[in-house]
mmCIF file of the N, C-alpha and C atoms, coordinates in Angstrom:
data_MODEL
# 
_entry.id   MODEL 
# 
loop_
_atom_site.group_PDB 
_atom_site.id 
_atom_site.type_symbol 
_atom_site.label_atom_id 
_atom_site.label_alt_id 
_atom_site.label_comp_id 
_atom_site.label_asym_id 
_atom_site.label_entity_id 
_atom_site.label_seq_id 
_atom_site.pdbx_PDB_ins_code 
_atom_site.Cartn_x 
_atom_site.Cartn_y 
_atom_site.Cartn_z 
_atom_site.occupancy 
_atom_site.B_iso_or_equiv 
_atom_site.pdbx_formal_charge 
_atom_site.auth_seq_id 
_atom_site.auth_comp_id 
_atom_site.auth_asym_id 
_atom_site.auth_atom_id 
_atom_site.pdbx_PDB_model_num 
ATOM 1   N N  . UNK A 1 1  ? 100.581 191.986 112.169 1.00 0.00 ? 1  UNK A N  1 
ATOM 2   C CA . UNK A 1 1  ? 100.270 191.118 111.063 1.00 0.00 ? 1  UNK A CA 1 
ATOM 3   C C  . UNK A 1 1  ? 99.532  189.908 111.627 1.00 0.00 ? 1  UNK A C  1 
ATOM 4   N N  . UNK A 1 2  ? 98.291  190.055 110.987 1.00 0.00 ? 2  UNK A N  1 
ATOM 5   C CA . UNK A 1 2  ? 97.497  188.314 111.351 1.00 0.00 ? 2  UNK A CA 1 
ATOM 6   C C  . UNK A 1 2  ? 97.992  187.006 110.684 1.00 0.00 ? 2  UNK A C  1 
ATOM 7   N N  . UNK A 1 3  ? 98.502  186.522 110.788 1.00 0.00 ? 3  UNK A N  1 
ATOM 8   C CA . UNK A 1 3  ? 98.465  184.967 110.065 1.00 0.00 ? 3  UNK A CA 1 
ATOM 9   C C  . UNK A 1 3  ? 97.562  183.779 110.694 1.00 0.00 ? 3  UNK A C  1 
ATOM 10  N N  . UNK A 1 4  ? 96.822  183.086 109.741 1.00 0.00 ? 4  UNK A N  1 
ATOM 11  C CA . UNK A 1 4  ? 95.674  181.878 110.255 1.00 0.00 ? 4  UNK A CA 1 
ATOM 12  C C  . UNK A 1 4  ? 96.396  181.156 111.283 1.00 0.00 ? 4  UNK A C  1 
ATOM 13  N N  . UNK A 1 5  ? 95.578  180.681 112.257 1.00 0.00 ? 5  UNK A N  1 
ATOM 14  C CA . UNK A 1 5  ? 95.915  180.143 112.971 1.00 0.00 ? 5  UNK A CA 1 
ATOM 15  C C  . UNK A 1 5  ? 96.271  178.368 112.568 1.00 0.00 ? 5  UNK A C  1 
ATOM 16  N N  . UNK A 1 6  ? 95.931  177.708 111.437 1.00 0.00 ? 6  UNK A N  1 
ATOM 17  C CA . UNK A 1 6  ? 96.616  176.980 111.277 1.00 0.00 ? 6  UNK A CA 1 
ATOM 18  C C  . UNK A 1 6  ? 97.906  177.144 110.978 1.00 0.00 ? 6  UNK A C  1 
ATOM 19  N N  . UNK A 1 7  ? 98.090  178.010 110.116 1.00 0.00 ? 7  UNK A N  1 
ATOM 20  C CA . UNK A 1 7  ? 99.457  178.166 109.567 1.00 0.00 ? 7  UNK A CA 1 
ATOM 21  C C  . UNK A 1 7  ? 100.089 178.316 110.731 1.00 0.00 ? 7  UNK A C  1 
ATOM 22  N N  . UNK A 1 8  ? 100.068 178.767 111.710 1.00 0.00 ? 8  UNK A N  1 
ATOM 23  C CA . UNK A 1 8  ? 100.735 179.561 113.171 1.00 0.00 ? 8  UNK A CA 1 
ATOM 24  C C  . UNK A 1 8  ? 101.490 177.713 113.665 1.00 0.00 ? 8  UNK A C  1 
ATOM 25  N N  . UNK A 1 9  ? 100.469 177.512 113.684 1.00 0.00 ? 9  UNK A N  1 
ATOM 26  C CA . UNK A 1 9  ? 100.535 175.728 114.447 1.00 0.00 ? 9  UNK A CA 1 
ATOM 27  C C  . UNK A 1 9  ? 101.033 175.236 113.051 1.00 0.00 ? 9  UNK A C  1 
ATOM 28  N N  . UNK A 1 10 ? 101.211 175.012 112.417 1.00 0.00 ? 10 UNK A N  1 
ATOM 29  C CA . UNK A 1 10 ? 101.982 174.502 111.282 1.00 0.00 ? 10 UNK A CA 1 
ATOM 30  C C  . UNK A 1 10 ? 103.428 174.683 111.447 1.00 0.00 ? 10 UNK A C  1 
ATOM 31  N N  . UNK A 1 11 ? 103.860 176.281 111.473 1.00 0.00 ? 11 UNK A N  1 
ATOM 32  C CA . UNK A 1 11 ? 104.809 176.614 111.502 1.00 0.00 ? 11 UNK A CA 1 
ATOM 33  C C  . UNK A 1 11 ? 105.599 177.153 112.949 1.00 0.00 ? 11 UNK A C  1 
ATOM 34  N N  . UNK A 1 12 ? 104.548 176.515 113.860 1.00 0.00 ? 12 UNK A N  1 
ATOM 35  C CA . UNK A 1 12 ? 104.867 176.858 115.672 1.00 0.00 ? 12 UNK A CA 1 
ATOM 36  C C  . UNK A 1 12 ? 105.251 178.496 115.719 1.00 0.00 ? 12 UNK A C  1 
ATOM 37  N N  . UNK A 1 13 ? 104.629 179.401 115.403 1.00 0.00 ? 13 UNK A N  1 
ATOM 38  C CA . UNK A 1 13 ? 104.265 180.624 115.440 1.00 0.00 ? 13 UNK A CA 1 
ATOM 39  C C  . UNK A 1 13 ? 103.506 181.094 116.657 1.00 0.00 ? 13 UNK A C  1 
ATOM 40  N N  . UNK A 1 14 ? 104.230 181.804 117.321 1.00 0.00 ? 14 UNK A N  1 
ATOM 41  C CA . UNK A 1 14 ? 102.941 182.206 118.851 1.00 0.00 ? 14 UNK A CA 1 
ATOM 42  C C  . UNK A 1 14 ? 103.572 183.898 118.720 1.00 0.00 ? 14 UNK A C  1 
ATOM 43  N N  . UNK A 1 15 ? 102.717 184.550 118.980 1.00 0.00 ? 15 UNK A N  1 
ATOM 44  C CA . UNK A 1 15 ? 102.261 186.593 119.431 1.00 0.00 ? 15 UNK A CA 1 
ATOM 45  C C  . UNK A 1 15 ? 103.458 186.891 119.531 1.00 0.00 ? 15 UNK A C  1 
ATOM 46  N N  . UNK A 1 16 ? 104.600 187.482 118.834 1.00 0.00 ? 16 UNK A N  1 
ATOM 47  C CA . UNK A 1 16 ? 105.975 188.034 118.907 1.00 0.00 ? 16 UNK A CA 1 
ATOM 48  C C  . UNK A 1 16 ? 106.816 187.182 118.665 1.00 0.00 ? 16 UNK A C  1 
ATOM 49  N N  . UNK A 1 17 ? 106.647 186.124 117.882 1.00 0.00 ? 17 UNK A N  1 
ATOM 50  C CA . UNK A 1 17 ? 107.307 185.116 117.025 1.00 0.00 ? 17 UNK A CA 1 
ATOM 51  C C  . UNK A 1 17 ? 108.365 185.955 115.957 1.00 0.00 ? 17 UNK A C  1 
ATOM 52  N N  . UNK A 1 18 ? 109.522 185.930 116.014 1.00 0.00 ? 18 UNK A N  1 
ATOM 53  C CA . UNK A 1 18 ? 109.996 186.729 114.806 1.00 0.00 ? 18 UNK A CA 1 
ATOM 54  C C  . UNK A 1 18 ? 110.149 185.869 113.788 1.00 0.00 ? 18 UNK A C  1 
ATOM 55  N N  . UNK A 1 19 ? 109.528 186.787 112.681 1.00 0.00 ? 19 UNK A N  1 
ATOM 56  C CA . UNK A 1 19 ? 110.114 186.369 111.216 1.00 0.00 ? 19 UNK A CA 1 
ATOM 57  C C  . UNK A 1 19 ? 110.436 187.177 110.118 1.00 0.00 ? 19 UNK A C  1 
ATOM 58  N N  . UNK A 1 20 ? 111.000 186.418 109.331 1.00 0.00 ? 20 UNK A N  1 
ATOM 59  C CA . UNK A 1 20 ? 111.671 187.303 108.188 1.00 0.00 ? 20 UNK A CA 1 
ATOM 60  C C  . UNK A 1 20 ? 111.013 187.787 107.136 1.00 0.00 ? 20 UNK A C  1 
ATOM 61  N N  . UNK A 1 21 ? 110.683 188.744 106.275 1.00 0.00 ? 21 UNK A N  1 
ATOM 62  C CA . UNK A 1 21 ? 109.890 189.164 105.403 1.00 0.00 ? 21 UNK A CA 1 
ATOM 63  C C  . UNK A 1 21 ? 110.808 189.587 104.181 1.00 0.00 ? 21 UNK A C  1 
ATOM 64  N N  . UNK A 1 22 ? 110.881 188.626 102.992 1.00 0.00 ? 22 UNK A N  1 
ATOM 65  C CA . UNK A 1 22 ? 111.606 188.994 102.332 1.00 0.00 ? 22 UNK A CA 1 
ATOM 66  C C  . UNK A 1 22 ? 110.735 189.033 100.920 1.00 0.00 ? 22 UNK A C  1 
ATOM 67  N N  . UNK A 1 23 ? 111.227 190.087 100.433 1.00 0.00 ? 23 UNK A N  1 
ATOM 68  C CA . UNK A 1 23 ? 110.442 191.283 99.286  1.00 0.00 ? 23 UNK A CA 1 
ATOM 69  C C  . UNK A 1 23 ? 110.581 189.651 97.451  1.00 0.00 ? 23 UNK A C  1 
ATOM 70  N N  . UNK A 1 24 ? 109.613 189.592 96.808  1.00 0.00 ? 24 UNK A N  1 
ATOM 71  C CA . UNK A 1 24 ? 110.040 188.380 96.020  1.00 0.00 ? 24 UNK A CA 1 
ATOM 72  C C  . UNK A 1 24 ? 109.651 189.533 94.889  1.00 0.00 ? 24 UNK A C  1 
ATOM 73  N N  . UNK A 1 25 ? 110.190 188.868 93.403  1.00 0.00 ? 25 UNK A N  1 
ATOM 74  C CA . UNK A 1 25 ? 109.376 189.584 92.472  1.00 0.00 ? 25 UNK A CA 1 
ATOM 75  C C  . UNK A 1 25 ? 108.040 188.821 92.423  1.00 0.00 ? 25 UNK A C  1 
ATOM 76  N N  . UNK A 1 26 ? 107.563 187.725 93.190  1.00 0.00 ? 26 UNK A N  1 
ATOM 77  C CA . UNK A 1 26 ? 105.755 187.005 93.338  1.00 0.00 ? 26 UNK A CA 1 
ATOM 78  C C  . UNK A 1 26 ? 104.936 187.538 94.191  1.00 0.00 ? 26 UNK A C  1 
ATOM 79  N N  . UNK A 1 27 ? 105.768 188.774 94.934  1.00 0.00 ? 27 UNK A N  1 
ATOM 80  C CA . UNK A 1 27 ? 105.050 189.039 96.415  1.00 0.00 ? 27 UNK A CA 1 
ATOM 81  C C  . UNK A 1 27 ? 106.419 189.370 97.680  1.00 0.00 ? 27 UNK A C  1 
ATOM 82  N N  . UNK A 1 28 ? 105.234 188.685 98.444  1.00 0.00 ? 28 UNK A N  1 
ATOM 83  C CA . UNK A 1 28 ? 106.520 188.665 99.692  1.00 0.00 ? 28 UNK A CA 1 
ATOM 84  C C  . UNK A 1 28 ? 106.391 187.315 100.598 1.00 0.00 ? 28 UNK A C  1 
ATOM 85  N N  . UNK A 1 29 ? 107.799 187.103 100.843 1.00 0.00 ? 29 UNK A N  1 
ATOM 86  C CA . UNK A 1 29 ? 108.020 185.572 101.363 1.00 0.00 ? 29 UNK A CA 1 
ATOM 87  C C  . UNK A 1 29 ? 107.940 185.513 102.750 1.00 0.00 ? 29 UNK A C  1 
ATOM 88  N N  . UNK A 1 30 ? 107.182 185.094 103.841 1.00 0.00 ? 30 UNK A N  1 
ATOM 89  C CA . UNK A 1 30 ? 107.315 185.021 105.335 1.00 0.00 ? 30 UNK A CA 1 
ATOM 90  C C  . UNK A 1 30 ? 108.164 184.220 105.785 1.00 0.00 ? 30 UNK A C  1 
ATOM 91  N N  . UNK A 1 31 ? 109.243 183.832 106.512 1.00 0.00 ? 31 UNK A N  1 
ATOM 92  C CA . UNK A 1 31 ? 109.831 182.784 106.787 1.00 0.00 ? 31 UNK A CA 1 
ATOM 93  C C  . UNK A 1 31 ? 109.998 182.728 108.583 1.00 0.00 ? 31 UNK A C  1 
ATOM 94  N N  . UNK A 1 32 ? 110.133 181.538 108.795 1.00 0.00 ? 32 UNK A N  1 
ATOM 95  C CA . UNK A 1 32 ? 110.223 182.034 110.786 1.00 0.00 ? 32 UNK A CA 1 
ATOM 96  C C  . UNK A 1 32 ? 111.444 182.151 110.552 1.00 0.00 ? 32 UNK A C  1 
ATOM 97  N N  . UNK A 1 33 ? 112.179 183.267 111.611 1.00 0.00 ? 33 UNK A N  1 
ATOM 98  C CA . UNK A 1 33 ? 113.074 183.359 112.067 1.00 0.00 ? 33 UNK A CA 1 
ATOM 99  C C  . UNK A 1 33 ? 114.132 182.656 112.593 1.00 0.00 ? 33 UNK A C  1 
ATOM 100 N N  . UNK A 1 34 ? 113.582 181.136 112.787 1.00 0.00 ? 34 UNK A N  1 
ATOM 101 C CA . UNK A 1 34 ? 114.701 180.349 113.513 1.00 0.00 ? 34 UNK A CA 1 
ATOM 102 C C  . UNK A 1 34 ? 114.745 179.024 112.552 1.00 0.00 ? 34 UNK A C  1 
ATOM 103 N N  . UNK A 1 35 ? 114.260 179.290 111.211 1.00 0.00 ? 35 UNK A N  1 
ATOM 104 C CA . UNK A 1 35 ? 114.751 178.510 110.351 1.00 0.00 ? 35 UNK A CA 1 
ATOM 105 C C  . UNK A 1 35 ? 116.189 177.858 110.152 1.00 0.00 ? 35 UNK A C  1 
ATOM 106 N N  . UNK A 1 36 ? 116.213 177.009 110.578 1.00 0.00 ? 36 UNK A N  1 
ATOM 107 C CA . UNK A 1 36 ? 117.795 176.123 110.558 1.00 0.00 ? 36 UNK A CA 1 
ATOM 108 C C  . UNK A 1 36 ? 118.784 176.727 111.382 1.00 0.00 ? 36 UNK A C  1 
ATOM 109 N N  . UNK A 1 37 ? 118.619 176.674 112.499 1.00 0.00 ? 37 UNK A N  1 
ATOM 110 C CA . UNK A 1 37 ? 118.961 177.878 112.923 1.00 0.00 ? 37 UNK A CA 1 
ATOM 111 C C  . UNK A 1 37 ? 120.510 177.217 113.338 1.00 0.00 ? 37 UNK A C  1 
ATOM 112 N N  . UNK A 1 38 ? 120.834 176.116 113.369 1.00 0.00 ? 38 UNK A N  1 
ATOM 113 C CA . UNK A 1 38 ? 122.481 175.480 113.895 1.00 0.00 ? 38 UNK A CA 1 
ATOM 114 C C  . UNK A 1 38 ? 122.978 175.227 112.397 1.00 0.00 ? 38 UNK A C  1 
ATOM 115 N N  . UNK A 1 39 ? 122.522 175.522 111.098 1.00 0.00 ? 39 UNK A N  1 
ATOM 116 C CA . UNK A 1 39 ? 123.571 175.069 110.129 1.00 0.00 ? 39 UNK A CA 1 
ATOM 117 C C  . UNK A 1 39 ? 125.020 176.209 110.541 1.00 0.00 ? 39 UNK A C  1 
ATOM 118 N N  . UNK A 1 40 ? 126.034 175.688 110.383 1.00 0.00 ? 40 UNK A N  1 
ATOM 119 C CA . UNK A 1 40 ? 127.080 176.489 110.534 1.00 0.00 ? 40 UNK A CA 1 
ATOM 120 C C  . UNK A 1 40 ? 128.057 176.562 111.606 1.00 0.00 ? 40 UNK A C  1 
ATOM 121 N N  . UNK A 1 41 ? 127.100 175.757 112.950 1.00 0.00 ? 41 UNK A N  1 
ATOM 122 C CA . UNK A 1 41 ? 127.558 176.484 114.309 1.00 0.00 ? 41 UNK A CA 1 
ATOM 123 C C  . UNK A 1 41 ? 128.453 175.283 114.584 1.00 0.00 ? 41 UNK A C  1 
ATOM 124 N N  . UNK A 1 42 ? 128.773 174.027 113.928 1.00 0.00 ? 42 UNK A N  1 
ATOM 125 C CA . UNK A 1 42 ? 129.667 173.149 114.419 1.00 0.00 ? 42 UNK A CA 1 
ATOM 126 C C  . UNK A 1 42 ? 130.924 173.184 114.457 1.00 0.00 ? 42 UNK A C  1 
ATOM 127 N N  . UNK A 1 43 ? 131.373 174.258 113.818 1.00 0.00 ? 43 UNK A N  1 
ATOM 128 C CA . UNK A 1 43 ? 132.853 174.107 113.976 1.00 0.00 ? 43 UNK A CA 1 
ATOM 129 C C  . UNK A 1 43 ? 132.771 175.637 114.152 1.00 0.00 ? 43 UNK A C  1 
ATOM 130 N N  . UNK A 1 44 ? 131.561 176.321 114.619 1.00 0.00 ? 44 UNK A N  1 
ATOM 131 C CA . UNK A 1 44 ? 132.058 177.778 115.774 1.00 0.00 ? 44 UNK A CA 1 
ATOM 132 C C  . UNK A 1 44 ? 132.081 176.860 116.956 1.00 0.00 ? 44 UNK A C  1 
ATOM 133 N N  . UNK A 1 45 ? 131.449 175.770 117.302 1.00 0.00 ? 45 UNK A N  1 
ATOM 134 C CA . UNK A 1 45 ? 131.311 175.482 118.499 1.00 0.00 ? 45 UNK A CA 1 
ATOM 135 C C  . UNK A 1 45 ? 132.953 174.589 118.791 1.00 0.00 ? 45 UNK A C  1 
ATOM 136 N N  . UNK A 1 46 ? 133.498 173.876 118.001 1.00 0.00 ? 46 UNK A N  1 
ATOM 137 C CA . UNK A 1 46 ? 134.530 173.653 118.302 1.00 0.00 ? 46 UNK A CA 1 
ATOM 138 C C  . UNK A 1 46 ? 135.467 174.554 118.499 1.00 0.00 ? 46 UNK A C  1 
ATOM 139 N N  . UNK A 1 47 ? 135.800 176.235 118.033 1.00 0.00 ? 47 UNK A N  1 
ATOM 140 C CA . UNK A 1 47 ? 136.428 177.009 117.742 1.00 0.00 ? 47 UNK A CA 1 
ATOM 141 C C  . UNK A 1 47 ? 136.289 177.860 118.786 1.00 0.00 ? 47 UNK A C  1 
ATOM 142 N N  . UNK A 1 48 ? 135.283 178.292 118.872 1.00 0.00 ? 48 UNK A N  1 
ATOM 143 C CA . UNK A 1 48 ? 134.466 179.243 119.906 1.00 0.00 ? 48 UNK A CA 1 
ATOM 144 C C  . UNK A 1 48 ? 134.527 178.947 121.040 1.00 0.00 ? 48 UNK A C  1 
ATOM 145 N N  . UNK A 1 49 ? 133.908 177.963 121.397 1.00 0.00 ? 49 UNK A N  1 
ATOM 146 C CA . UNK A 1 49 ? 132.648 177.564 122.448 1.00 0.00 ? 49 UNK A CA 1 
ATOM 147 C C  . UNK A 1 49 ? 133.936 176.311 123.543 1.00 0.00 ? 49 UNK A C  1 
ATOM 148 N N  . UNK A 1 50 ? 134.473 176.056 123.114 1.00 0.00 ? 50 UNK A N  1 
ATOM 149 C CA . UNK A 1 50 ? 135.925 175.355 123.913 1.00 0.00 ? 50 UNK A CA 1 
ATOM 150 C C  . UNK A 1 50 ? 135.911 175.066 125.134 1.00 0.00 ? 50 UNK A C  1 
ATOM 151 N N  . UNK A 1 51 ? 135.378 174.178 125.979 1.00 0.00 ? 51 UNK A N  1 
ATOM 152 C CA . UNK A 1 51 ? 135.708 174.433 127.353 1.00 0.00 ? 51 UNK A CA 1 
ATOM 153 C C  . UNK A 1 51 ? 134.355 175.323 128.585 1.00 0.00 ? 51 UNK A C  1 
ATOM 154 N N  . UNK A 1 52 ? 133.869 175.841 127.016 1.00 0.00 ? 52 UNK A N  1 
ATOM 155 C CA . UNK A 1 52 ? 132.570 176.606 127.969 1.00 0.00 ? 52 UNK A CA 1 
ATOM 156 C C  . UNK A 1 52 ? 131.415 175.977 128.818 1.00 0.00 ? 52 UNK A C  1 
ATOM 157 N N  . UNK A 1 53 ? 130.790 176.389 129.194 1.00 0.00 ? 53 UNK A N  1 
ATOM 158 C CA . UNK A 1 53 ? 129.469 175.834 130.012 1.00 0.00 ? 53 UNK A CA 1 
ATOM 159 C C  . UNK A 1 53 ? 128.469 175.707 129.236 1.00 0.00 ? 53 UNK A C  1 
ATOM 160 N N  . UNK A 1 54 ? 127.820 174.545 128.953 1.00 0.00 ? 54 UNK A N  1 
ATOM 161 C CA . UNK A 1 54 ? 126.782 174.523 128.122 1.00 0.00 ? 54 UNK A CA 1 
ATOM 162 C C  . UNK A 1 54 ? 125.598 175.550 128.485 1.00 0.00 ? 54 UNK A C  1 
ATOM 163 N N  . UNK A 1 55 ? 125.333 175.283 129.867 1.00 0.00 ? 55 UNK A N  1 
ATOM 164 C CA . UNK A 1 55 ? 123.952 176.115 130.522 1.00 0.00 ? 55 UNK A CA 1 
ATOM 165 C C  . UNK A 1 55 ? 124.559 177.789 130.378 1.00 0.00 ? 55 UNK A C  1 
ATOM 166 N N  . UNK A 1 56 ? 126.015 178.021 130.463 1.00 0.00 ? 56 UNK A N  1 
ATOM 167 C CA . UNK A 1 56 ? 125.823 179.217 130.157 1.00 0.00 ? 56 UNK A CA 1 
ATOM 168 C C  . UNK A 1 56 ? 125.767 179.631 128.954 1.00 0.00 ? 56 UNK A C  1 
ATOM 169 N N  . UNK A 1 57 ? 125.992 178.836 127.785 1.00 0.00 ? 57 UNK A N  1 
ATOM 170 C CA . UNK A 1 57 ? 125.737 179.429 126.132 1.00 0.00 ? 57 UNK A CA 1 
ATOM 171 C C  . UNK A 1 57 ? 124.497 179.478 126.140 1.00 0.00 ? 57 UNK A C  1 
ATOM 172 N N  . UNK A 1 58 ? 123.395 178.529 126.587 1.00 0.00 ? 58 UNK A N  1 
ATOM 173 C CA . UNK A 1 58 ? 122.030 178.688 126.299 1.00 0.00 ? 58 UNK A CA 1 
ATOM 174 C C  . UNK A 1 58 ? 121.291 180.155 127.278 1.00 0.00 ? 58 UNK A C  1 
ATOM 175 N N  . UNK A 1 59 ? 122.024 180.434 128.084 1.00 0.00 ? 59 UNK A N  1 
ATOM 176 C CA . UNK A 1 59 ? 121.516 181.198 128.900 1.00 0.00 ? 59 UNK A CA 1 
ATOM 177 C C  . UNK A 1 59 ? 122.387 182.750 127.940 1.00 0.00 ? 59 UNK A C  1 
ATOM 178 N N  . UNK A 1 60 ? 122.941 183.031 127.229 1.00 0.00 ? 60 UNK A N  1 
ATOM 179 C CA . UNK A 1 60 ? 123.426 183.872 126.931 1.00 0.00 ? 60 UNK A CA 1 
ATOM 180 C C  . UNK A 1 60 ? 122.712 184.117 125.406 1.00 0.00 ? 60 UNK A C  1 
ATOM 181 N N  . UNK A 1 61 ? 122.507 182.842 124.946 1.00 0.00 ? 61 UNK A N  1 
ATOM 182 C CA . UNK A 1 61 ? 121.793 182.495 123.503 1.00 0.00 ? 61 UNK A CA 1 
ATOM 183 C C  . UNK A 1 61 ? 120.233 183.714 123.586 1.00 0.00 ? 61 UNK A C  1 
ATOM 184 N N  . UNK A 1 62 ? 119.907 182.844 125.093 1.00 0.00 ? 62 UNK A N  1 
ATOM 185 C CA . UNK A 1 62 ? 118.174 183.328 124.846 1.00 0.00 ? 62 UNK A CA 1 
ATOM 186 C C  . UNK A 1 62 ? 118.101 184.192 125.814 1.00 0.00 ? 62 UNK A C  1 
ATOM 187 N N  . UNK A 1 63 ? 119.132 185.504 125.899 1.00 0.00 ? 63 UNK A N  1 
ATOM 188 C CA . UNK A 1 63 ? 119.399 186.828 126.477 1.00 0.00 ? 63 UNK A CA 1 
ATOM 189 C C  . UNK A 1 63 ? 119.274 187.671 125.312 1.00 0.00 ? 63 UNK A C  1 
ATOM 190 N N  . UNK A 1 64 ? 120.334 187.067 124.180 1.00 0.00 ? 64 UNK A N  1 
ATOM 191 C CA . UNK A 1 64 ? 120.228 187.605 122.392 1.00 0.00 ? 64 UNK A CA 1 
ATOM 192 C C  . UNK A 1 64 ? 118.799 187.643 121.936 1.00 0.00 ? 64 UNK A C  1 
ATOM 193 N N  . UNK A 1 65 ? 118.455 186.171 121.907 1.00 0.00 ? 65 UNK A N  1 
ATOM 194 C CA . UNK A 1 65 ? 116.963 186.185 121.531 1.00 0.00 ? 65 UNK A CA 1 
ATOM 195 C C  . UNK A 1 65 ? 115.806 187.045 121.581 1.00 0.00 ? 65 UNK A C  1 
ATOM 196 N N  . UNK A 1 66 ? 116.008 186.226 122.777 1.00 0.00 ? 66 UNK A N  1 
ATOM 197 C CA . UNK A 1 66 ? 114.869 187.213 123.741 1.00 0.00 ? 66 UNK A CA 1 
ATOM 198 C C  . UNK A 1 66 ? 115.245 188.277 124.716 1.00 0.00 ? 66 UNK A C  1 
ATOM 199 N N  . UNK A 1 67 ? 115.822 189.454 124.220 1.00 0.00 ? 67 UNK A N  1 
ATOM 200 C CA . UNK A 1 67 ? 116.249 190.465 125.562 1.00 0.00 ? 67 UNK A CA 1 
ATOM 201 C C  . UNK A 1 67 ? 115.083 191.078 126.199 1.00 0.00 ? 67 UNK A C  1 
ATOM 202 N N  . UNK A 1 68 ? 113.859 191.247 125.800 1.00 0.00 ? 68 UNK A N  1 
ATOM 203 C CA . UNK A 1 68 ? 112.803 191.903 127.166 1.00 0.00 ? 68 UNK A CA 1 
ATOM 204 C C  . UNK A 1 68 ? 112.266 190.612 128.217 1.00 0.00 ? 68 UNK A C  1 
ATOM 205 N N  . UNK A 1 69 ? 112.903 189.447 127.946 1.00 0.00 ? 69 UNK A N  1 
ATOM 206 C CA . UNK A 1 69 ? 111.841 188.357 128.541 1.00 0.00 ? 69 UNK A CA 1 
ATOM 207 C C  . UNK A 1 69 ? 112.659 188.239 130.097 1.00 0.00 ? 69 UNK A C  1 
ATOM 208 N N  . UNK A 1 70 ? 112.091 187.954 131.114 1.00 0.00 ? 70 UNK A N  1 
ATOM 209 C CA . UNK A 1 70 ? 111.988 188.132 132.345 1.00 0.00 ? 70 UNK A CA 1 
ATOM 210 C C  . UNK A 1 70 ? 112.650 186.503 132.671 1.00 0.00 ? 70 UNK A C  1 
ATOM 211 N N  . UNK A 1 71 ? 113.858 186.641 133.657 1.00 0.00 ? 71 UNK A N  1 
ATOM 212 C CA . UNK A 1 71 ? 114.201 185.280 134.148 1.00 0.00 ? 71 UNK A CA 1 
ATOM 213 C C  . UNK A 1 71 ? 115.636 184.575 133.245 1.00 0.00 ? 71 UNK A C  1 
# 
């Protein structure tokens, strides 16, 4: 899928950017994928996340994310 390259830089969109495509009765809605992406996580993170390593949640985060990316 092409999208203009303003819109890309508008919406910080780069080549394997995921987003959501949701079906409207106007069409269809594009949304990025990492739209709001911490509503919710404050009291998983108190619940959850307890005691953990910060560098290792982010390092486990963008393993989920991104699993083919190298490093």
């Amino acid at each position: 899928m092409v999208i203009p390259k303003a819109l890309r830089g508008k919406y910080n969109l780069m080549a394997g950017s995921r987003v959501k495509i949701i079906a409207t009765r106007d069409g269809l809605l594009i949304k990025s994928g990492f739209e709001r992406p911490w509503i919710g996580l404050r009291g998983m993170m108190r619940q959850y996340w307890k005691g953990k390593s910060l560098n290792k949640l982010i390092e486990e985060a963008k393993e989920n994310v991104f699993p083919n990316s190298v490093g």
